[in-house]
C-alpha positions as CSV (number, residue, x, y, z in Angstrom):
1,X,-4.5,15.3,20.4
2,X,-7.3,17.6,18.9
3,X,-10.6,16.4,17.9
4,X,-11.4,17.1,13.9
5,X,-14.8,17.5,12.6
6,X,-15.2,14.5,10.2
7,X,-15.2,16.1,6.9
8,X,-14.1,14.6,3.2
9,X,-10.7,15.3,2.3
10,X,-9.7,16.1,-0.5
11,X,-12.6,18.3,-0.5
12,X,-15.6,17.8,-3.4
13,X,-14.1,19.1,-6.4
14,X,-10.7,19.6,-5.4
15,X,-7.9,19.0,-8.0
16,X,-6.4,16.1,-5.4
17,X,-9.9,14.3,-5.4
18,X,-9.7,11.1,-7.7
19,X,-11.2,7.8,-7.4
20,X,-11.2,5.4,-4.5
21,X,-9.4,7.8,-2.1
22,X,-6.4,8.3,-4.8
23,X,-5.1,12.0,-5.8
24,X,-4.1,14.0,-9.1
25,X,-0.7,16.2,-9.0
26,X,-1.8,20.0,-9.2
27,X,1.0,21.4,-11.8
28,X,3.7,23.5,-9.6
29,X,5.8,26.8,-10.3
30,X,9.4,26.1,-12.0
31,X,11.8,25.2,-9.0
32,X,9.2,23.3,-6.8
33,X,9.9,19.5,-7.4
34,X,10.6,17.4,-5.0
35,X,14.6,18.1,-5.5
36,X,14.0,21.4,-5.1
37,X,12.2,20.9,-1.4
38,X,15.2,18.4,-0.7
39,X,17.9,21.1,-1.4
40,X,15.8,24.1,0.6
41,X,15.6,22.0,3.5
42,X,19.4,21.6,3.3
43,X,20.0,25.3,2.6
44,X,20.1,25.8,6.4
45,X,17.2,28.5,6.4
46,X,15.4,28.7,9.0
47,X,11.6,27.0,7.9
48,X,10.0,26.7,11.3
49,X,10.2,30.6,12.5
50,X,11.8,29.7,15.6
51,X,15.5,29.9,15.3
52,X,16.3,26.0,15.8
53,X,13.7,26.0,19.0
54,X,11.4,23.3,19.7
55,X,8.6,24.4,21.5
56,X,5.4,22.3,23.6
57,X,2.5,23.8,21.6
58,X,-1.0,24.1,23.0
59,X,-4.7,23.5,21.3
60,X,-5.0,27.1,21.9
61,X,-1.7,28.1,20.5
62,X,-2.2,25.5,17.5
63,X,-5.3,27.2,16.4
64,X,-3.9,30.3,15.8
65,X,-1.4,29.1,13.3
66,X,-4.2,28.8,10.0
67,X,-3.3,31.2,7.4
68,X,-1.0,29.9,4.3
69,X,1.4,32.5,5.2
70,X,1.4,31.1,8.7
71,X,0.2,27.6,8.7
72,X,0.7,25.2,11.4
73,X,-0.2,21.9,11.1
74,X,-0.4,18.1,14.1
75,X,0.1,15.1,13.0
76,X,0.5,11.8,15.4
77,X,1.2,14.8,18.3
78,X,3.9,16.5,15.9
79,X,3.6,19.9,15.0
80,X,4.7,21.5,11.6
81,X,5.0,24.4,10.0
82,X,4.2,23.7,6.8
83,X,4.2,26.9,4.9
84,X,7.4,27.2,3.4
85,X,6.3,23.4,1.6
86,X,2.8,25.1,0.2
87,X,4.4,25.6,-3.0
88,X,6.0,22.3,-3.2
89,X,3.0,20.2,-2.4
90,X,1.8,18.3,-5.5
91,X,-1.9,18.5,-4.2
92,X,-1.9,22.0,-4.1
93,X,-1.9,24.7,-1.4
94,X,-5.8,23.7,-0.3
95,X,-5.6,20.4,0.5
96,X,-2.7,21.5,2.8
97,X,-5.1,24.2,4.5
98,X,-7.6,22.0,5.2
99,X,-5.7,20.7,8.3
100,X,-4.3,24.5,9.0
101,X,-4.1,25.4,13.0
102,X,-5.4,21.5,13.7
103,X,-4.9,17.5,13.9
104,X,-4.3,16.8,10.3
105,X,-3.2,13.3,11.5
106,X,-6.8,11.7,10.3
107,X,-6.7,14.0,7.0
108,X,-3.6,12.7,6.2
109,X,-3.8,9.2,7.0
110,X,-6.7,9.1,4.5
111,X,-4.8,10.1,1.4
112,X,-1.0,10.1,2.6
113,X,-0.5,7.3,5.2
114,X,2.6,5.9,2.9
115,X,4.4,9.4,2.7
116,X,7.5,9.6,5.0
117,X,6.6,13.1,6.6
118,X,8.8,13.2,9.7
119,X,11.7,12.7,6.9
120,X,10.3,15.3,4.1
121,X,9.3,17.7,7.4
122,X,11.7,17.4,9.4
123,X,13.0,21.0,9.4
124,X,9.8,22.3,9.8
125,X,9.0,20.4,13.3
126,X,8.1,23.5,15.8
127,X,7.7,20.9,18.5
128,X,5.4,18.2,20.1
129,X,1.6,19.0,21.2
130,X,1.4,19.7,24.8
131,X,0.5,15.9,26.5
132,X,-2.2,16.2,29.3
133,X,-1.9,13.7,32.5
134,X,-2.9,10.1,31.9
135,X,-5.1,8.3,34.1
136,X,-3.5,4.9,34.2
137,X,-6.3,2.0,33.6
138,X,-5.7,-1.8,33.7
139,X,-2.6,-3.5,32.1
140,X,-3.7,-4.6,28.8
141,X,-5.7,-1.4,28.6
142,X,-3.2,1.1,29.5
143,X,-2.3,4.4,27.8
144,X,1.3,5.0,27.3
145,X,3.7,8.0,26.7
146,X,5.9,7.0,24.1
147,X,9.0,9.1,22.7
148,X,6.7,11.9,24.6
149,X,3.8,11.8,22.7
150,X,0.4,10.1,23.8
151,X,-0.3,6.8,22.1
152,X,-3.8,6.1,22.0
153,X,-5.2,3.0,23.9
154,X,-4.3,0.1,22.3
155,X,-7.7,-1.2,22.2
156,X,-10.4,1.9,20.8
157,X,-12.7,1.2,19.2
158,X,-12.5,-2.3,18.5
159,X,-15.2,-5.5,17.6
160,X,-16.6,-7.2,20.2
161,X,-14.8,-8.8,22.9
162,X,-15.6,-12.2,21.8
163,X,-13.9,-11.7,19.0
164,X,-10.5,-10.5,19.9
165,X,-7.6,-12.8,19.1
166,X,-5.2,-14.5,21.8
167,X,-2.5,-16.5,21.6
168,X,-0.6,-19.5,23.4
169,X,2.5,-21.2,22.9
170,X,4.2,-24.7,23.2
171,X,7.3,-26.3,22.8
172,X,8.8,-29.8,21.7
173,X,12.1,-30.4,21.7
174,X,13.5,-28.6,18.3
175,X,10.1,-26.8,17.4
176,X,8.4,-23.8,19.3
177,X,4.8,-23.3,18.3
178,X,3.0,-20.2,18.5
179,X,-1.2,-20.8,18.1
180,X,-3.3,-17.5,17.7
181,X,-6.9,-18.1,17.7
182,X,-8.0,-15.6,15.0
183,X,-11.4,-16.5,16.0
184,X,-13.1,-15.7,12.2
185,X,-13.9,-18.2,9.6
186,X,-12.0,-18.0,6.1
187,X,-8.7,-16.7,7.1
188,X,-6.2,-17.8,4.8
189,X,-2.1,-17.2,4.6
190,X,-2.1,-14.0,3.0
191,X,-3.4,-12.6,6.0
192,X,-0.3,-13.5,8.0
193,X,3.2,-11.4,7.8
194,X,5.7,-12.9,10.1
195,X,9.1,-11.2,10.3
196,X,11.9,-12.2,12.7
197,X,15.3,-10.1,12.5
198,X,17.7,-10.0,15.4
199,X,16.3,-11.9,17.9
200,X,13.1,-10.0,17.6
201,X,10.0,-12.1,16.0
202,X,6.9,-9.9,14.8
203,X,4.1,-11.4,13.6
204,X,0.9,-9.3,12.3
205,X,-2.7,-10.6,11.1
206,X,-4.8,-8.7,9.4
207,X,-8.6,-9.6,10.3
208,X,-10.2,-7.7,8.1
209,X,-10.2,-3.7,9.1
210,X,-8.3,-4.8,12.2
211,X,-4.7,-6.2,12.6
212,X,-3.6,-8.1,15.9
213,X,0.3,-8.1,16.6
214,X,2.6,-10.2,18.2
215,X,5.9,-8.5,18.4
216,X,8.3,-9.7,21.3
217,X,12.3,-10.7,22.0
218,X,12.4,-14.4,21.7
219,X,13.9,-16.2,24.5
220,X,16.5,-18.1,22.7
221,X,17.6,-18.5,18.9
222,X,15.8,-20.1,15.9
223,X,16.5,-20.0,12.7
224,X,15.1,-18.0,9.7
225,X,13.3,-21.4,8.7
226,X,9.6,-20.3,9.7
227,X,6.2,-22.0,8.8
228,X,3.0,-21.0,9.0
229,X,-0.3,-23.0,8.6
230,X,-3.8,-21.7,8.5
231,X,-6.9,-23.8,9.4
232,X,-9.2,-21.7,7.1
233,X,-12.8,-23.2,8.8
234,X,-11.6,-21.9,12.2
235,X,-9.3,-19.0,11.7
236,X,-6.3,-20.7,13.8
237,X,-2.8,-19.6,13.1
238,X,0.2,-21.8,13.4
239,X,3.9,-20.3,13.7
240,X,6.2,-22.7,13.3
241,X,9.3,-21.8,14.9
242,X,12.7,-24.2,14.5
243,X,15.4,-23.6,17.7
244,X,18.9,-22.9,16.9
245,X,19.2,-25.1,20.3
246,X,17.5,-28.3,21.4
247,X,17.2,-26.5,24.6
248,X,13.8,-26.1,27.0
249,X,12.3,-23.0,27.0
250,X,10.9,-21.2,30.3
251,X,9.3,-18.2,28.2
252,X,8.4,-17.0,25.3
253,X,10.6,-13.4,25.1
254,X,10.2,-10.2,26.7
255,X,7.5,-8.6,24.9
256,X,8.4,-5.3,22.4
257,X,6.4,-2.3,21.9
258,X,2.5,-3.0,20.9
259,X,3.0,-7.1,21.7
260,X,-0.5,-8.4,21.8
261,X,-2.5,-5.9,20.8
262,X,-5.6,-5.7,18.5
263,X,-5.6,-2.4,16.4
264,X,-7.4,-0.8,13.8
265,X,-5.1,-1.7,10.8
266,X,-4.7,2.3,10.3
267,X,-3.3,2.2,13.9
268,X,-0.6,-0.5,13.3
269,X,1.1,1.6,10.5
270,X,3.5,0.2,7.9
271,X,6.0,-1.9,8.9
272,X,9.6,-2.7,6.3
273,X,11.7,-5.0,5.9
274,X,15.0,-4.9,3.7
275,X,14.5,-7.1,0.7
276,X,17.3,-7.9,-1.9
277,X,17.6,-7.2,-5.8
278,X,18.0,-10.0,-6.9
279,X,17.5,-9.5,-11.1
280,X,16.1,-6.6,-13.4
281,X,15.0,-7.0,-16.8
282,X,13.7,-4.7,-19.2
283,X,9.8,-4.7,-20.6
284,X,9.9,-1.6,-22.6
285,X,12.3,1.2,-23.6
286,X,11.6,2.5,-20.4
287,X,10.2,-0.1,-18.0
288,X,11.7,-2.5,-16.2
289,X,10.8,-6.1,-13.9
290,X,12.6,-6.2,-10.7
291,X,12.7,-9.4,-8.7
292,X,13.4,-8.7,-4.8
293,X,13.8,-11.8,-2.4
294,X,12.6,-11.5,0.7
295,X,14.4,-12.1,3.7
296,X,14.9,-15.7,5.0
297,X,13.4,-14.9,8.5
298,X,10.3,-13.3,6.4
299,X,6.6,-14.7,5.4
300,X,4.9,-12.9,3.4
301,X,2.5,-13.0,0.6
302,X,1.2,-10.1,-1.5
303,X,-3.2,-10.6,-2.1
304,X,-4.7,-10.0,-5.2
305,X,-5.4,-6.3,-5.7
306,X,-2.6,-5.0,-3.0
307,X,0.6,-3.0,-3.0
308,X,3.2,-2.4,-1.7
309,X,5.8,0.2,-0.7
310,X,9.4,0.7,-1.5
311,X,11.3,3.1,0.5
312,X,14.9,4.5,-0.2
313,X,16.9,7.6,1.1
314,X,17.4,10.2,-1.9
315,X,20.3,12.6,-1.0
316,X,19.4,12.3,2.7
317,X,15.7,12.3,2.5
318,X,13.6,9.0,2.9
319,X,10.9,8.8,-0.3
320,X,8.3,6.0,-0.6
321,X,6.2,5.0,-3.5
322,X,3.5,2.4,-4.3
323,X,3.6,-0.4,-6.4
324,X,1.7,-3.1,-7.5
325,X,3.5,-6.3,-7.3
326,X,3.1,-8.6,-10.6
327,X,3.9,-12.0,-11.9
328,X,7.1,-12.6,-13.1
329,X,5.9,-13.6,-16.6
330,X,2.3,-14.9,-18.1
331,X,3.4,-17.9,-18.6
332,X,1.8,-20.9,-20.3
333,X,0.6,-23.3,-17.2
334,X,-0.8,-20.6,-15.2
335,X,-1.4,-22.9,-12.2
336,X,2.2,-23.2,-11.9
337,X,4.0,-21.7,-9.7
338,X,8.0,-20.7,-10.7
339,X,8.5,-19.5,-6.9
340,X,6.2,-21.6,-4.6
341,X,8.1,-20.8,-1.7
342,X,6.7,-17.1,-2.0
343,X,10.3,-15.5,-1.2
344,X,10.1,-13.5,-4.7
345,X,8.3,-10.3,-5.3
346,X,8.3,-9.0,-8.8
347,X,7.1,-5.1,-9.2
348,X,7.2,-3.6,-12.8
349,X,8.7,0.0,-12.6
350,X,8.4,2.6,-15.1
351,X,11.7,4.9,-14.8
352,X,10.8,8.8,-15.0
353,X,14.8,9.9,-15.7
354,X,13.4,13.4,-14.7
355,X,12.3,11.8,-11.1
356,X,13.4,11.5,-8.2
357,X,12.5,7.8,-7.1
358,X,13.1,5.6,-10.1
359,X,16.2,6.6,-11.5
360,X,17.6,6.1,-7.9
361,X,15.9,3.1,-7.9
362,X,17.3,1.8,-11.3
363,X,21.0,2.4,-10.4
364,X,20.6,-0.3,-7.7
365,X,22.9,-3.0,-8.4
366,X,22.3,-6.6,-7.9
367,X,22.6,-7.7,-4.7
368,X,22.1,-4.4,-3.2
369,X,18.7,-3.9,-0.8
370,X,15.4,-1.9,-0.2
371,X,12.5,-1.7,2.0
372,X,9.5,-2.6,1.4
373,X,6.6,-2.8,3.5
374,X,3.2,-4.7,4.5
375,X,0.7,-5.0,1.4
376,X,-2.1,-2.5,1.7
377,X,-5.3,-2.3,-0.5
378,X,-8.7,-3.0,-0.6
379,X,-9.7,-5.7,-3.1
380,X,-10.9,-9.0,-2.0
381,X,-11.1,-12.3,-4.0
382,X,-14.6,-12.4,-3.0
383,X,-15.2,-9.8,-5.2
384,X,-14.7,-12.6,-8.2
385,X,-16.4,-15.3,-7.0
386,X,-19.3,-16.2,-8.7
387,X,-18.3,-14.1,-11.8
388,X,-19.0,-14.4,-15.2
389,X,-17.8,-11.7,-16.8
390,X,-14.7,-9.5,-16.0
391,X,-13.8,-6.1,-17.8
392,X,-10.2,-4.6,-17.5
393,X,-9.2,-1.4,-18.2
394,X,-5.9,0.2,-17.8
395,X,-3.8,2.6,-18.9
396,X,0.4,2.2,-18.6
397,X,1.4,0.8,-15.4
398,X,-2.0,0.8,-14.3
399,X,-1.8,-2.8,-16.1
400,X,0.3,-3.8,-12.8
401,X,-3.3,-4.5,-11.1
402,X,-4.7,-6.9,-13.4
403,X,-2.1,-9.4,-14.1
404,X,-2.6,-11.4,-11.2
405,X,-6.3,-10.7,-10.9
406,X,-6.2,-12.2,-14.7
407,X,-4.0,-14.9,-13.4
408,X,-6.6,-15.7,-10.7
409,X,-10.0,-15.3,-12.3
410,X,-9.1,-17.9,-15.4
411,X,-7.3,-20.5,-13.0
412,X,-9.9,-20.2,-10.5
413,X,-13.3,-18.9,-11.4
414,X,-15.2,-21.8,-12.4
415,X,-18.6,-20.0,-14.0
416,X,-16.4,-17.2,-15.8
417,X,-17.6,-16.8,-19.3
418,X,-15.5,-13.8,-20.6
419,X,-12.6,-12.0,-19.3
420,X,-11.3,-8.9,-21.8
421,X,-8.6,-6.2,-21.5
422,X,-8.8,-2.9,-22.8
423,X,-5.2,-1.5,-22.6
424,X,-4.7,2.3,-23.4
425,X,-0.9,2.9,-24.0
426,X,0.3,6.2,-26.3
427,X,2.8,4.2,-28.8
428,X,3.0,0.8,-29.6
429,X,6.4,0.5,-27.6
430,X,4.9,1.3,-24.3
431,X,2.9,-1.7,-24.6
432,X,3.6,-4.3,-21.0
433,X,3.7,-7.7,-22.3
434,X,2.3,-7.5,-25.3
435,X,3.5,-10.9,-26.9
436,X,2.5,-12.4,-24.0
437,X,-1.0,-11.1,-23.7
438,X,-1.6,-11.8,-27.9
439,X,0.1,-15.6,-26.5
440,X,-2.1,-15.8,-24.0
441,X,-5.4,-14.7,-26.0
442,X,-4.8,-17.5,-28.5
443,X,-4.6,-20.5,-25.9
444,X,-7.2,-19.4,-23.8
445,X,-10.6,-18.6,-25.6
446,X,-12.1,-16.9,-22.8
447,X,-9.8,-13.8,-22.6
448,X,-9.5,-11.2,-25.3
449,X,-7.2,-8.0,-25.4
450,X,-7.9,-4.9,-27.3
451,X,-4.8,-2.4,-27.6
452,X,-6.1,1.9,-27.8
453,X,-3.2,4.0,-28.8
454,X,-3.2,7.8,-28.4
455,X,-0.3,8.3,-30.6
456,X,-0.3,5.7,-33.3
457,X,1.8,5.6,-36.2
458,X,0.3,5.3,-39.4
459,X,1.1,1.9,-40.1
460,X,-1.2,1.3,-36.7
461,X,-4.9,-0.8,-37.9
462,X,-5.8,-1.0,-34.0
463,X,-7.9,1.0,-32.1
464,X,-6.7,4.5,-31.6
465,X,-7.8,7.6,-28.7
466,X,-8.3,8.2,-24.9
467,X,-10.8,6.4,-23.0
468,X,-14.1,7.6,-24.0
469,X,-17.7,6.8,-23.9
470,X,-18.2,5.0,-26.8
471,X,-15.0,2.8,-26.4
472,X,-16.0,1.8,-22.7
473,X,-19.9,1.3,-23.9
474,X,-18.9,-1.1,-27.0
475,X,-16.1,-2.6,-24.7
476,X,-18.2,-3.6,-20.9
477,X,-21.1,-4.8,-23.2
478,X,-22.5,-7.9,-21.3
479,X,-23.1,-11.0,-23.0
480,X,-26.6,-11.6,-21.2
481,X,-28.4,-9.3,-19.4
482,X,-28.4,-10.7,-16.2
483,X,-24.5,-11.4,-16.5
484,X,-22.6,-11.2,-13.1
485,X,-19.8,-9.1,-14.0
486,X,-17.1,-6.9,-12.2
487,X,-14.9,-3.9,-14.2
488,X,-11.3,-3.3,-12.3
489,X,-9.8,0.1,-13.9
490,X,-6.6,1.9,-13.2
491,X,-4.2,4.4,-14.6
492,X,-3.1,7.8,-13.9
493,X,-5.5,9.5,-11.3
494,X,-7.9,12.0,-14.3
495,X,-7.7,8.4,-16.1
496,X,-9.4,6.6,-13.6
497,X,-12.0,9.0,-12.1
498,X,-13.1,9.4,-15.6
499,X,-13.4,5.9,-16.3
500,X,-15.4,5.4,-13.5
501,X,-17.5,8.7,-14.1
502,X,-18.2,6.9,-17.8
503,X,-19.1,3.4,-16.1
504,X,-21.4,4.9,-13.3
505,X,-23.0,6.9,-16.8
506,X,-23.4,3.3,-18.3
507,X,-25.2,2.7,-15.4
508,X,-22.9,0.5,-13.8
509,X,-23.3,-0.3,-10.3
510,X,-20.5,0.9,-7.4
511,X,-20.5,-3.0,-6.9
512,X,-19.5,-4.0,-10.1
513,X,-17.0,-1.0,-10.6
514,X,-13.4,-1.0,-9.0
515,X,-10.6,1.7,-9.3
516,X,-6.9,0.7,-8.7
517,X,-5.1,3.9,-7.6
518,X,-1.7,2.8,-6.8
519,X,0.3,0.7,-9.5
């Protein structure tokens, strides 16, 4: 694998540069959609230049390979020729160049981690980069070839050693119980995914930028029944595990690939599991609630802030997108839960019919199933405690965010004051919720909801434009000077990078400003 120069990406003023690591579309030529790359990469041309050959390509050979006409491009020890897509990329032709005749695998895990290349690529693989002799270490330290390509050590770059998780097991005579010692204070259930399919039991926790993994072939049968426990003041993990048998067992399983390590979270990569539709219900004219149920051998819970990703072959091609799961409604008792066994996930889909995702996704029928993968994101709940005064803006979808931060900050925020949204939709039939937000304003004094419209009718008395200066000025206004407050915005990428351009103008701290940029 090459070594890259650190460098930003998307460059400084680039069209894909938006806030918080997101990206903006660049417009593309008539018959360079996404269908369109599908149904050239089926046309049986030739996209790689070789003929159907796969080659082993050198650093040296690699570098040659950086011109948009002939553009080369690594990524996790794959090589690609990636310039019959230029035209087809929605971030425009220079973002692709950036990683031209190099490892792009760091550049591309920074902005496209989710995106399912070795599907949309796969006809322009020229071959694998050329894997150098591996000096073996120790056993848990070992590098391995894998598929061909050399994985690096499961252990680079990690926290001290003291703090490295472990694990042990024991057994009773219906119940196997699997103890990790987390070894951090504050760890709580969210940061535990446990999956178990087929004999095989995974279970992942996430410890902060890190993510230690337990993935092995269990010895015997259990059933999908799991529970997990959490002793928050000592970080130790409990996995509950009932046997299918009342039998003894000798072992635990054989171990799978990556069992026991401790990974940078970036490292681990997404992992899916299918989930089931289970109901749909329309919002608007043209979104829609989806309620998927996680499998029974599954524990997961979505934080505050996160997404998700929903993955589903389109005419042969594997397309993923993110979304911010919701509530299913904003109800009355907000501290009651309609689900409390966690197994539902609600996400809240606006349906492009000229896409390619979402009308696939809206001809699923009940019953029928998707994958979806490990939450990713980076808000924490510790950003609200202490708060007294939260500002929401959104635009659309980008209202997905906020409805369980709302949820959380007035059921468990004890010093907030003052929580207002500022919802920017172009008619008044694209507004999410809006009964239940004007419901929910009335009961509950401390939250208030203003509605902006960009193309109001002219029966419309509410407040009408694009976010601007002078809305976002008279809108974050804090009660008190000294006020502890925090601003969440999201919408479409321009939406948001503006926003936050206005708020750092209103002088705003980087602290107190946070942009959303998948919903």
């Amino acid at each position: 694998m090459l070594n890259v120069p650190s460098q930003a990406f998307p460059a400084p003023g680039s069209q894909q540069r938006a806030a918080s690591g997101g990206r903006n579309k660049v417009p593309l030529k008539q018959g360079r959609s996404l269908m369109d790359w599908i149904r050239l990469t089926k046309s049986g041309k030739d996209l790689t230049g070789l003929k159907g050959r796969l080659i082993e390509v050198t650093e040296e050979e690699l570098k040659k390979h950086n011109k948009k006409d002939d553009c080369w491009v690594c990524i996790r020890g794959l090589v690609y020729n990636v310039s019959p897509y230029m035209e087809y990329h929605p971030g425009g032709e220079d973002e692709l160049m950036r990683a031209a005749g190099s490892d792009g695998t760091d550049l591309f895990d920074q902005v496209h981690r989710w995106v399912n290349y070795e599907s949309m690529l796969k006809e322009c693989l020229v071959g694998r980069m050329a894997v150098k002799p591996v000096v073996v270490a120790k056993e848990n330290h070992e590098k391995k070839l894998l598929n061909g390509i050399l994985f690096k050590s499961q252990v680079p770059d990690l926290p001290a050693k003291e703090i490295s998780p472990s694990y042990d097991w024991f057994q009773t005579e219906s119940l196997v119980t699997i103890v990790i010692y987390t070894k951090q204070k504050d760890m709580d259930s969210e940061s535990v995914i446990v999956d178990y399919q087929d004999g095989c039991f995974r279970a992942e926790i996430v410890i902060k930028d890190y993510s230690y993994l337990l993935h092995t072939e269990l010895s015997h049968e259990i059933q999908e029944d799991i529970t997990v426990h959490v002793a928050e003041k000592t970080g130790k993990v409990e996995i509950v595990l009932k046997k299918k048998d009342n039998v003894s067992w000798k072992y635990l399983g054989h171990p799978l690939e990556n069992h026991n390590s401790f990974t940078t979270h970036r490292e681990t990569g997404l992992y899916y599991r299918k989930c089931q539709l289970i109901s749909k219900v329309d919002v608007t004219h043209d979104t829609k609630l989806y309620c998927l149920m996680l499998p029974p051998g599954t524990h997961l819970q979505v934080p505050i802030g996160h997404h998700v990703y929903l993955k589903q072959t389109v005419t042969g091609t594997e397309i993923v997108k993110p979304y911010t799961p919701v509530l299913e409604t904003l109800h009355s008792n907000l501290k009651e839960s309609l689900h409390p066994n966690n197994k539902y996930i609600y996400i809240m889909i606006k349906i492009y019919h000229t896409g390619l995702f979402t009308p696939y996704f809206n001809c699923l029928q009940i019953g029928d199933c998707v994958s979806l993968s490990n939450p990713e994101g980076t808000f924490k709940k510790s950003q609200l405690q202490e708060l007294e005064e939260l500002f929401l803006v959104a635009a659309g979808t980008g209202f997905t965010p906020m409805i369980k931060i709302l949820n959380y900050a007035l059921t468990n925020i004890t010093n907030l004051r003052k929580v207002k949204l500022m919802f920017f939709n172009k008619t008044e039939g694209d507004i999410l919720w809006r009964n239940q937000l004007e419901q929910l304003a009335d009961k509950e004094r401390r939250f208030e909801v203003e509605f902006v419209l960009s193309e109001p009718t002219c029966e419309w008395t509410g407040k009408q434009g694009r976010i601007s200066l002078p809305l976002l000025s008279e809108f974050v206004k804090r009660s008190l000077e000294d006020s502890r407050v925090l601003i969440c915005i999201c919408g479409p990428a321009l939406f948001t990078e503006q926003g936050i351009r206005l708020l750092k103008d209103l002088n705003f701290s980087q602290e107190e400003v946070h942009g959303f940029t998948a919903y």
